[in-house]
C-alpha positions as CSV (number, residue, x, y, z in Angstrom):
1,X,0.0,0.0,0.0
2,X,1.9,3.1,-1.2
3,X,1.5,6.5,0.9
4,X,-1.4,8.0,-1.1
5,X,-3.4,4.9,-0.5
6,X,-2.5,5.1,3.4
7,X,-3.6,8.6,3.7
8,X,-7.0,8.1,1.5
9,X,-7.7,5.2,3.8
10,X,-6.7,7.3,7.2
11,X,-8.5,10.4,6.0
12,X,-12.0,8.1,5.0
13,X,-11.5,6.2,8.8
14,X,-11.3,10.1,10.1
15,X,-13.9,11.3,8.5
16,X,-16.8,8.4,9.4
17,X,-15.3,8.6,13.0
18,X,-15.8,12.9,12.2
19,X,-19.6,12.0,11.1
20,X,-20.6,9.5,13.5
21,X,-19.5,11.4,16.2
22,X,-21.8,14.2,15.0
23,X,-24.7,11.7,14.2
24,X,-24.7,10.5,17.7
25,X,-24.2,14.4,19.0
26,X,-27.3,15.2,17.0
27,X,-29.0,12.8,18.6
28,X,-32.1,13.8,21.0
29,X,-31.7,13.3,24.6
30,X,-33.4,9.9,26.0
31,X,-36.6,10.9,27.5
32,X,-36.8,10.4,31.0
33,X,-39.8,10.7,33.5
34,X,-40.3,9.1,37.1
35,X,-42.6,6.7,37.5
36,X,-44.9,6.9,40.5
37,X,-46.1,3.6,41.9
38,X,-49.5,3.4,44.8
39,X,-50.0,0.4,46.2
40,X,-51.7,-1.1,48.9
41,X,-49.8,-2.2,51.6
42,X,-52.0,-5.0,53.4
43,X,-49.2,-7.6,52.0
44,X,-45.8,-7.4,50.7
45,X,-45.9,-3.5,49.5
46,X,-43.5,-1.2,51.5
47,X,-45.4,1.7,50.2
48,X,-45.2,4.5,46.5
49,X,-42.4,3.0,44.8
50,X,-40.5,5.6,42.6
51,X,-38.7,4.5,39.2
52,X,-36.9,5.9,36.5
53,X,-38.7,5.0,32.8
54,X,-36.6,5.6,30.1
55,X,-39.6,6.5,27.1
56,X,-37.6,5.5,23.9
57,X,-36.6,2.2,25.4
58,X,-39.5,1.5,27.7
59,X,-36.2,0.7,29.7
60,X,-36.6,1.1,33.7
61,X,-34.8,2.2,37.4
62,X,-35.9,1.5,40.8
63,X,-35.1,4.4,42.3
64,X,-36.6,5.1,46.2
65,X,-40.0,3.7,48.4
66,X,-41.8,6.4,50.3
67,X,-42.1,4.0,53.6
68,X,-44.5,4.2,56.6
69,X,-48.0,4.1,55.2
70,X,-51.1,2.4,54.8
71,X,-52.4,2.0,51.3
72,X,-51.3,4.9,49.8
73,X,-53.2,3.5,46.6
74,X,-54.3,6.7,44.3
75,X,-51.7,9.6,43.4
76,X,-51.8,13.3,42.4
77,X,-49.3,15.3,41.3
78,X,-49.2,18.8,41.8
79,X,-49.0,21.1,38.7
80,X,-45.1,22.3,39.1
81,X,-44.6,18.7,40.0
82,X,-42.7,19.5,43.6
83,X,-45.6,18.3,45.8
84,X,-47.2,14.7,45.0
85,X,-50.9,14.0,47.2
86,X,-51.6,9.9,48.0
87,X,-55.2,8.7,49.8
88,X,-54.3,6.2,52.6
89,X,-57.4,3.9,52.0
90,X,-58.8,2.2,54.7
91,X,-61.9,1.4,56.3
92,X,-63.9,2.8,59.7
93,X,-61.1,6.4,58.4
94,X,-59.1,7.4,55.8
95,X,-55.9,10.0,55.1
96,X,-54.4,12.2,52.8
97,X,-50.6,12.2,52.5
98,X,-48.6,15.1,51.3
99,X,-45.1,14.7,50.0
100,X,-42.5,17.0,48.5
101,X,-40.3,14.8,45.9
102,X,-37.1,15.5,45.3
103,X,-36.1,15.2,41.0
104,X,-32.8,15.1,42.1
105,X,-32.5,11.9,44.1
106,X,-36.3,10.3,43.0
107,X,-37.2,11.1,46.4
108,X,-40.5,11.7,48.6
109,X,-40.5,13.0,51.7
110,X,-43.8,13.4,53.9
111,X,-45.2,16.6,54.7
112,X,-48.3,16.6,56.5
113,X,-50.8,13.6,56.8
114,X,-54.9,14.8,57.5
115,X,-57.8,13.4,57.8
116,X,-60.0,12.8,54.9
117,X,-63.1,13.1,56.6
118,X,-64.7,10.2,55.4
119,X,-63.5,6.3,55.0
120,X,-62.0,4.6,51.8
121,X,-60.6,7.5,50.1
122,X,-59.7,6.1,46.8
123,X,-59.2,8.9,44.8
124,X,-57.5,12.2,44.7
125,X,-56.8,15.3,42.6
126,X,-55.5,18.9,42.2
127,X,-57.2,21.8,41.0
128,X,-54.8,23.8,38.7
129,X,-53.4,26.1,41.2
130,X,-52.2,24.2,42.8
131,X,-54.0,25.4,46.1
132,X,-56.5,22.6,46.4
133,X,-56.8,19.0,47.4
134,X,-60.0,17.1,46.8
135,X,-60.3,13.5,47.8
136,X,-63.0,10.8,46.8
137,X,-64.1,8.8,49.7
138,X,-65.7,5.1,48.4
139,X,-66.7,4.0,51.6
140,X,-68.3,7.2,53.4
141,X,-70.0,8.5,49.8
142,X,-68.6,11.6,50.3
143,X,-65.6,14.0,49.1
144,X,-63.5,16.5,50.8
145,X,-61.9,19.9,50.0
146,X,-58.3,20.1,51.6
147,X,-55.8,23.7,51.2
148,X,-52.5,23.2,50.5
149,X,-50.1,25.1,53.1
150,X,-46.9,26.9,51.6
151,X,-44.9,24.4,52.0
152,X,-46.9,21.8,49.7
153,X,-48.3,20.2,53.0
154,X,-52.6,19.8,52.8
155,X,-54.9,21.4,56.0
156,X,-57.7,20.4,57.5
157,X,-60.3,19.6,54.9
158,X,-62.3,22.3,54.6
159,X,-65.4,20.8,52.9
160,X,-67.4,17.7,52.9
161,X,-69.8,16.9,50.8
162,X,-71.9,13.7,51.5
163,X,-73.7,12.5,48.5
164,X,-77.0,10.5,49.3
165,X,-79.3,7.7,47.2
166,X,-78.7,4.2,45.9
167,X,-79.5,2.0,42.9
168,X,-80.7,-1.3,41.7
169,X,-77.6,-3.5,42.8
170,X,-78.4,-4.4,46.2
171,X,-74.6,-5.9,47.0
172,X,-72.8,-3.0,45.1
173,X,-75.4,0.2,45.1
174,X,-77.0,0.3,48.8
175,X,-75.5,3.7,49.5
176,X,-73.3,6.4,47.6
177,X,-69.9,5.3,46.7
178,X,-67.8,8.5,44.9
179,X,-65.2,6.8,42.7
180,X,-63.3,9.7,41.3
181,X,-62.5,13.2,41.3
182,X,-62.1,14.8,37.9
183,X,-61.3,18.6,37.3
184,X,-62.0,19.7,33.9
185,X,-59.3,21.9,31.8
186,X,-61.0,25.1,32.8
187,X,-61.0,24.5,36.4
188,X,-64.1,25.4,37.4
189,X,-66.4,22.0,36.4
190,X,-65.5,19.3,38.9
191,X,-67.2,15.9,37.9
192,X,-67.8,13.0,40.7
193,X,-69.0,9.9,39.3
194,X,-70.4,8.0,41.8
195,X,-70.7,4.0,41.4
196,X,-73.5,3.4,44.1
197,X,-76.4,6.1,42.7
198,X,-75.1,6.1,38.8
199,X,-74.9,9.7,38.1
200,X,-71.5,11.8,37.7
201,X,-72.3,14.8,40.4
202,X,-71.5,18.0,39.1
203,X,-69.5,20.9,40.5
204,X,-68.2,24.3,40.4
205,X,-64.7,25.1,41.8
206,X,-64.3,28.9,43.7
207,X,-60.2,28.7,43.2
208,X,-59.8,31.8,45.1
209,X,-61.8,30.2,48.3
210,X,-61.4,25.7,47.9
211,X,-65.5,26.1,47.4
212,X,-67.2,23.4,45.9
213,X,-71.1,24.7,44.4
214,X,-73.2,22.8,42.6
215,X,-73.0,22.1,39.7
216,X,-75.8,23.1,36.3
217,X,-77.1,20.6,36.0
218,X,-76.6,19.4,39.5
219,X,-75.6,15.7,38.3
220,X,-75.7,13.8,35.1
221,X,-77.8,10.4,35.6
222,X,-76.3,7.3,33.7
223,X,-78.4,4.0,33.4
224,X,-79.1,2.2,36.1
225,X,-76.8,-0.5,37.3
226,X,-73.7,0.4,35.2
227,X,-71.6,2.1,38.7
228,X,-69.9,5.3,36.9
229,X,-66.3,4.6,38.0
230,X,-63.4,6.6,36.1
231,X,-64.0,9.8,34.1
232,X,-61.8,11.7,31.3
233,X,-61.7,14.6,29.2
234,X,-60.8,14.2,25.2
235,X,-57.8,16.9,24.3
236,X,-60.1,18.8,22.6
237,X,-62.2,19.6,25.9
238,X,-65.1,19.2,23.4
239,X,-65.8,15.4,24.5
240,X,-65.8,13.5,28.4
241,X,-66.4,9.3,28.4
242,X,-66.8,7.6,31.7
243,X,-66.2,4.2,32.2
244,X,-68.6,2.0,34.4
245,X,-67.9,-0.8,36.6
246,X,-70.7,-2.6,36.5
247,X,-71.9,-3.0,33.2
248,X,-68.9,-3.0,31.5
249,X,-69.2,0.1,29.2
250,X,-68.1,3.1,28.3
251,X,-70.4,6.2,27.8
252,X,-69.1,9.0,25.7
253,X,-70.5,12.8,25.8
254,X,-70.7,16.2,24.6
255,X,-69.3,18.2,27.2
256,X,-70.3,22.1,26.9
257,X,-70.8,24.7,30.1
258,X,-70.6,22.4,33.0
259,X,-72.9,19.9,31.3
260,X,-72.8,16.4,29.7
261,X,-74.9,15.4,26.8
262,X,-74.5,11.5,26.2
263,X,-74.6,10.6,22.8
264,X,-72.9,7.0,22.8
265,X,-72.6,3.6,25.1
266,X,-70.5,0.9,24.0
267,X,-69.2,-2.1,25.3
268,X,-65.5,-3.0,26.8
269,X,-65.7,-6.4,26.1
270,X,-65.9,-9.3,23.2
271,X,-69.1,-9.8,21.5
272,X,-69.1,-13.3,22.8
273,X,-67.4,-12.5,26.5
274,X,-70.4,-14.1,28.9
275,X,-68.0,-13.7,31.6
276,X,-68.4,-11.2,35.0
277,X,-67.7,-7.4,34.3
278,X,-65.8,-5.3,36.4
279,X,-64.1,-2.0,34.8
280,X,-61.6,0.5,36.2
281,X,-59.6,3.1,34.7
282,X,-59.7,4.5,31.2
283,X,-57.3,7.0,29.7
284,X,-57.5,8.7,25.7
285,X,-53.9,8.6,23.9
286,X,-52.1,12.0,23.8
287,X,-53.0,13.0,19.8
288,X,-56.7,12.3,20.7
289,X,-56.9,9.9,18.7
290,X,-57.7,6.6,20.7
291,X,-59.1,5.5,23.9
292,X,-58.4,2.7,26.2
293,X,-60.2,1.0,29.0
294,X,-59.4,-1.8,31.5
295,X,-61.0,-4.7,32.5
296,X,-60.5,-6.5,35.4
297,X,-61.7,-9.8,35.2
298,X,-61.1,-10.0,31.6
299,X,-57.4,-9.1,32.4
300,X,-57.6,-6.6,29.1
301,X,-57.7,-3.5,27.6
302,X,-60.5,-2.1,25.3
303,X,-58.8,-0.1,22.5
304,X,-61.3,2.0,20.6
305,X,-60.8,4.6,17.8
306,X,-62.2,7.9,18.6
307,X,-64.2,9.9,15.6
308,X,-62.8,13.5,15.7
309,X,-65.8,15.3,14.7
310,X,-68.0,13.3,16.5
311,X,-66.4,11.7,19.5
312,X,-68.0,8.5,18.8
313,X,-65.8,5.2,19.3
314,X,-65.5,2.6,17.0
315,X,-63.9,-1.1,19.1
316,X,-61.0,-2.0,17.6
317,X,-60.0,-4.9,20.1
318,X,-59.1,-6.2,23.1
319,X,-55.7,-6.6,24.4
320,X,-54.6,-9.2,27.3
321,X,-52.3,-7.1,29.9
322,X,-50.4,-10.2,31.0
323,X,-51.3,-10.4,34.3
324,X,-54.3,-10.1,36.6
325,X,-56.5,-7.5,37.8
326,X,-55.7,-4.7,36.0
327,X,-56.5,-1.8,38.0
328,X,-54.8,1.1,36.9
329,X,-52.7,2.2,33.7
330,X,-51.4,4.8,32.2
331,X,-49.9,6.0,28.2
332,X,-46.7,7.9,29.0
333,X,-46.4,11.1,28.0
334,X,-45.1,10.7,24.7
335,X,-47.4,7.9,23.7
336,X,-45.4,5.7,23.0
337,X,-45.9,3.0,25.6
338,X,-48.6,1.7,28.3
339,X,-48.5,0.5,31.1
340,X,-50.2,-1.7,33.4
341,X,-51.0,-2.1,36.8
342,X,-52.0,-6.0,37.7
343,X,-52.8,-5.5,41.2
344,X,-53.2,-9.5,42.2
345,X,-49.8,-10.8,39.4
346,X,-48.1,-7.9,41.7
347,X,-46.3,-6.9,38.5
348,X,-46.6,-3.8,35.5
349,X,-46.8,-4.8,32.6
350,X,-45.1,-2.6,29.6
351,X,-46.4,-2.6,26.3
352,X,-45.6,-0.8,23.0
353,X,-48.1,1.9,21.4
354,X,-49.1,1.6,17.6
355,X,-49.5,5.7,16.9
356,X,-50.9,4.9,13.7
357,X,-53.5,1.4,14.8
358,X,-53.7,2.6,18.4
359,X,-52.6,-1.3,18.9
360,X,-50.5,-2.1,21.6
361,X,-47.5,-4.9,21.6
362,X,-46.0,-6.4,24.5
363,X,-42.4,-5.4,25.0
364,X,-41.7,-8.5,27.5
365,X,-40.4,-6.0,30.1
366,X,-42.6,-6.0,33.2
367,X,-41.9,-3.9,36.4
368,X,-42.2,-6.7,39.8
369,X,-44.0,-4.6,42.1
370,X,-46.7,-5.6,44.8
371,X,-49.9,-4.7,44.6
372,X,-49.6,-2.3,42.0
373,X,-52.5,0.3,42.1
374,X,-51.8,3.3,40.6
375,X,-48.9,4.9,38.1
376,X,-47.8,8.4,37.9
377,X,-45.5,10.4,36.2
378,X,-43.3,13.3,36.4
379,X,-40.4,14.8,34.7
380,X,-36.9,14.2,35.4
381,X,-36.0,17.6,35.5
């Protein structure tokens, strides 16, 4: 090999070294968000476990538990994400946790623990200030209004509100049961959809004074013997579906002015599924263009595809999660993956997001966790 040839062949090894270096350099960031885990801690759980997730890779971290507790099994984050709000469910009482976490060590450390003025809390949310705390108790049929002090830490609640009634299932509907607490984008309409009188109370928030009003209409009635469990708003804030325990269905509305105009109830299940129904959580992909519910007892998730004119949801299929009882999941904030909280296979279960299909794929990377209940997350930085 004479010198020209040497220095042609040094120069070409220099230059692909020169342009993968600047490939790589070019290269976004991996995307990094902690992952919030609630449990309940009646067995093996120690309490919220806190992980990295990586959302390119679907890749994961243990990182910290938050120790101490008792069924801390619903989470809230607070809108600059420094303060992060648990229920501690439990019968005969019930709490509300505070915590401050720490994004540089994945931390949580407790603030304030109150009451939540009513037994099995089992949902809990922020307004959009930032200022209030309002928690769902299942057992008591009631919900509470709780400030947040200046140091992230939640007061005395402020506010109860007991709802009263029942419905047609005498084991499940003898008395009120609120199941969630959902703040709508302009943060005034608060919507309570109770499982044990099947309607979705409505509210008004006062953000200057932690004031819950009634709502106009006062409550939206659903059919009897569905149990309105989880609630969410499409992007477009033009759209709300709820997703009922009992039946087994989704109902999709019109959401305008503090009211909900139904216009669609559809099934979570297989045409030919003759098996028991028990629903949970339900959550719409970040573009707006899909929707997804879990099933318990089925151990799936319903993926629909959501008309964007009209709201309406066309079934697409079902989707095994891989474990057992799923009660909880979320879509990360990129949409890229979901995952799965299978509170009695004590695991998460991660699977792959078709953007285009609204499909998901398992990724065979599962999160070991004990009675997973529900997932939160937050940004790295």
């Amino acid at each position: 090999m004479n010198i020209k040839t040497k220095l042609l062949l040094v120069l070409f090894v220099l230059f692909q070294s020169i342009a993968f270096a600047t490939v790589k350099y070019n290269q976004p960031p991996s995307k990094e968000f902690y992952l919030l885990v609630g449990t309940y801690t009646s067995g093996k759980s120690e309490g919220i476990y806190v992980y990295k997730f990586n959302s390119e890779t679907g890749n994961f971290q243990a990182i910290s538990i938050a120790k101490n507790l008792k069924n801390p099994a619903f989470l809230a984050i607070s809108p600059n994400q420094k303060y992060v709000y648990s229920v501690g469910e439990f019968n005969n009482g019930g709490a509300v946790y505070a915590f401050e976490f720490d994004k540089t060590k994945g931390e949580l450390t407790q603030l304030s623990t109150q009451s939540a003025n009513g037994s099995g809390p089992c949902h809990v949310a922020v307004d959009k200030t930032g200022k209030w705390v309002i928690v769902g108790n299942y057992g008591a049929g009631s919900l509470s209004v709780l400030p947040v002090e200046s140091n992230g830490g939640v007061a005395a609640a402020i506010q109860t509100i007991q709802h009263e009634g029942k419905s047609v299932d005498v084991n499940r509907q003898d008395k009120p049961h609120v199941h969630s607490i959902n703040i709508a984008p302009n943060n005034l309409d608060v919507f309570v959809p109770d499982l044990g009188i099947d309607k979705i109370v409505t509210y008004q928030l006062d953000a200057k004074t932690g004031k819950l009003n009634a709502g106009n209409p006062a409550f939206t009635k659903v059919k009897d013997g569905t149990g309105p469990r989880h609630f969410t708003f499409h992007p477009n804030k033009k759209f709300a579906y709820v997703i009922q325990e009992l039946s087994g269905e989704i109902t999709g509305f019109n959401y305008k002015k503090g009211s909900l105009e139904a216009f669609q109830t559809i099934s979570t299940l297989p045409a030919d599924y003759t098996g028991g129904k028990s629903c949970a959580d339900i959550h719409i992909s970040p573009d707006g263009k899909f929707l997804y519910g879990s099933n318990r007892v089925h151990d799936s998730i319903a993926i629909y595809a959501i008309n964007q004119k009209t709201g309406e949801l066309t079934y697409i299929t079902n989707q095994s999660v891989l474990g057992k009882k799923p009660r909880n999941f979320m879509i990360d904030p990129t949409g890229k993956f979901v995952l799965i909280a299978n509170q009695d296979s004590d695991n998460i279960t991660i699977f792959e997001r078709d953007a285009i299909k609204g499909t998901l794929t398992a990724t065979g990377k599962e999160i070991s966790v004990p009675t997973p209940v529900c997932l939160k997350m937050l940004d790295v930085k």
